[in-house]
Each structure stands twice: as structure tokens, then as C-alpha cells.
N, C-alpha and C positions, 0 to 999 in steps of 0.2 A: 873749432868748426861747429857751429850751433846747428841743429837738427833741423831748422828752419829751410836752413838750403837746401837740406834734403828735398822737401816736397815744391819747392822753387822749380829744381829739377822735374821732378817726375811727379805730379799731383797727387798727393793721398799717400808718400811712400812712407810719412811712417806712424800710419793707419796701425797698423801694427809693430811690435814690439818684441825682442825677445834678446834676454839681457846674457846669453849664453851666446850671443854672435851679434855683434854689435855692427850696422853696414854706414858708413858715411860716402857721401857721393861726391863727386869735382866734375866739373867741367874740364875737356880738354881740348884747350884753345889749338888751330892747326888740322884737326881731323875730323870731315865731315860723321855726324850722328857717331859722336865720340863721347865714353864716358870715364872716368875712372873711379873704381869702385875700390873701398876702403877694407877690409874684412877683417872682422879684431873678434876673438873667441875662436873658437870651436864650429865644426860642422859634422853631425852623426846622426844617427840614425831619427831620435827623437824631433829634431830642429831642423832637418833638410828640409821641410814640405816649407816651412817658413822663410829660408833661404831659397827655395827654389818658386814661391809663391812673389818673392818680392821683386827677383832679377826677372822674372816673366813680366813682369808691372813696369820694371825697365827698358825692359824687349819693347810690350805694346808701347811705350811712350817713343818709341822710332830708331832706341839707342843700340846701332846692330855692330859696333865697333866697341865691344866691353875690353877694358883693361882692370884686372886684377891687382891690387896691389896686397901679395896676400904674409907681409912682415909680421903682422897680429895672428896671423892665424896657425892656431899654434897646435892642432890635429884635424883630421879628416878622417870620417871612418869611407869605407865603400861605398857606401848608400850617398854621401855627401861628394864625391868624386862621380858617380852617375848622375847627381843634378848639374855637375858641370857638362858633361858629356851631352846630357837631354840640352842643356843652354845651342850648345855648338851643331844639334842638330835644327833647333830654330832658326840660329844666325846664320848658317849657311847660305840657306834659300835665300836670303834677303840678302846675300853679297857682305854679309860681316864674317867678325871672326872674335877670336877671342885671345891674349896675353895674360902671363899668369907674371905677377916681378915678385921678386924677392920674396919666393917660396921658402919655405923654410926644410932643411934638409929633411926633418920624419915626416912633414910632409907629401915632400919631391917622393920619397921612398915607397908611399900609398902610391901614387900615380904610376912607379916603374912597376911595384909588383900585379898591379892590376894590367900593364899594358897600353899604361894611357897615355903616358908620358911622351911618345911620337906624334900624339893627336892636338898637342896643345903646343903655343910657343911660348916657349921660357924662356925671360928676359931678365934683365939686371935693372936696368933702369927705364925711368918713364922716356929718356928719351931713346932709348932701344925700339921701346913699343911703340913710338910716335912715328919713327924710321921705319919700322915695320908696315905699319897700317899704308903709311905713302906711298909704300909700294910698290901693297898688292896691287893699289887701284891703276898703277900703271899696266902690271904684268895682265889682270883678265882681260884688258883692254885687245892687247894682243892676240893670247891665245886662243882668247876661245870665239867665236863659236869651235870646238878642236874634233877634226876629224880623222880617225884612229881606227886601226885594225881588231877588232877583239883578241885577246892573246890568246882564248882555249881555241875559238872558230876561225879567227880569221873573218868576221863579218863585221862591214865597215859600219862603223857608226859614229854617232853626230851628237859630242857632249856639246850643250849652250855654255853649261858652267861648271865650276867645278863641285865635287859632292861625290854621293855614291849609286850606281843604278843598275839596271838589268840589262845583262847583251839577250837583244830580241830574237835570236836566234837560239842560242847553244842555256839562255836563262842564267850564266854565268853571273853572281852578280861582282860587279866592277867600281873599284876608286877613281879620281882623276884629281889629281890635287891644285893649286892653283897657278904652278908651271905646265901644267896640262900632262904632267907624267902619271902612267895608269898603271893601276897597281889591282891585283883578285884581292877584294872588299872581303 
């Protein structure tokens, strides 16, 4: 895959360089503002602003449907697991999400010990993640606008979408995932 496509993709993506986490991009045909992203190296403390400088350059280019393909990638420190976590607070709002394939087990094990590992979906294959993305876009269609009881107060309120927010009342702050199930954030 020649690096050309890269900026085909996304303009200027690769303006920068850094040979400690090498990113290659795909198009994925099937899933609106869909991408798939390549990730071969490492991600730590050093190199995340790099990683997390180029997927935001992803983001603004409209791609709010990221799929991970992370088989190369072959550690994460913490610091590099919080630039995915900041990814998935962008892509929410704008109705995306994010798939992580073929994590590799020391990995996966960053993610469980930090707690993250419920926040992400973890998939096998691209075409997991393709079935995934199709969805969601059925299920928020449904749910939401979703009108729901606080569970400390009891004070109804009125998620548009799914994410995390403030019950206006009791200040609780509240999840809502994209079954519209609510959960204390």
C-alpha cells in the first residue's frame, strides 16, 4: 500500500512522520464516513501526541466511523489508550464510534487494566466491524430522542443521543449507550 493513498484519503495525512508507529489508511466500502485504519508500531507516551495529532486530522476530514485494525500493534502504554478514549469522546457527538480488530492480547490487557475495555468494541474481523457500524445506524434511529427517569432522582429527562451528561436536577452525572440503556457515568 503506497503512502500516496494515505493523503488521497485525508489531505496532508502524511505531512508528518514517525517511524516508531507507522498509520496506513483504507477506505471502507459499505459504511458511510468509514475508515480503516492500519496501526503497525507501538503507542506511548513519547509518540501519542503524534498518533493522536494525525487520527484528529482523520476526524476533521468527516471520518467518524474509525475501525482499528490494531494486528501490528504490538504495545500501548496508558498515555496511548487515553488518546483513544479522547478519539471516542470526539466521535460520539458526531454520531460515530470506534472498533478496535485484532488487538493483540498485551494489548487487550492495557485496556482491561485501565478499565477501558467496556468502552470500546472488540472485534475479529473487518467484517464484524462493518455489521457493527450498520447497526448502530439502525438502533439510534429508534431510540432516541429517549426519555428516561433519573435513577438517583427520579427526574425525567430527555437524551437526543447517546453519550454522557448531567441529570438537571440531583447533578448526577449519567451514560446512555446506544440501546438507550442508562447507566451512573
Amino acid at each position: 500500500m503506497s503512502n500516496n493513498s494515505n493523503n488521497n484519503l485525508v489531505p496532508g495525512f502524511n505531512d508528518e512522520k514517525d517511524d516508531s508507529l507507522k498509520i496506513n489508511l483504507e477506505k471502507v466500502t459499505g459504511i458511510e464516513n468509514s475508515i480503516l485504519i492500519y496501526l503497525s508500531g507501538y503507542i506511548d507516551t513519547y509518540n501519542s501526541l503524534f498518533f493522536q495529532k494525525r487520527i484528529a486530522k482523520i476526524i476533521e476530514a468527516g471520518y467518524v466511523n474509525i475501525i482499528f485494525n490494531c494486528a501490528s500493534l504490538n504495545y500501548v502504554s496508558s498515555t496511548g489508550i487515553g488518546s483513544f478514549t479522547a478519539f471516542l469522546k470526539m466521535l460520539k457527538p458526531k454520531g460515530g464510534d470506534i472498533v478496535l480488530l485484532e488487538i493483540q492480547p498485551k494489548v487487550y490487557e492495557v485496556f482491561q487494566l485501565l478499565g477501558f475495555s467496556q468502552f470500546f468494541n472488540i472485534k475479529d474481523s473487518i467484517d464484524d466491524a462493518i455489521h457493527f457500524f450498520k447497526q448502530e445506524t439502525v438502533v439510534d434511529n429508534t431510540v432516541f430522542p429517549k426519555i428516561f427517569g433519573c435513577p438517583v432522582c427520579s427526574k425525567r429527562l430527555k437524551a437526543p443521543k447517546s453519550g454522557r451528561f448531567r441529570c438537571s436536577e440531583c447533578k448526577t452525572i449519567l451514560a446512555i449507550d446506544n440501546q438507550g440503556q442508562v447507566f451512573l457515568g
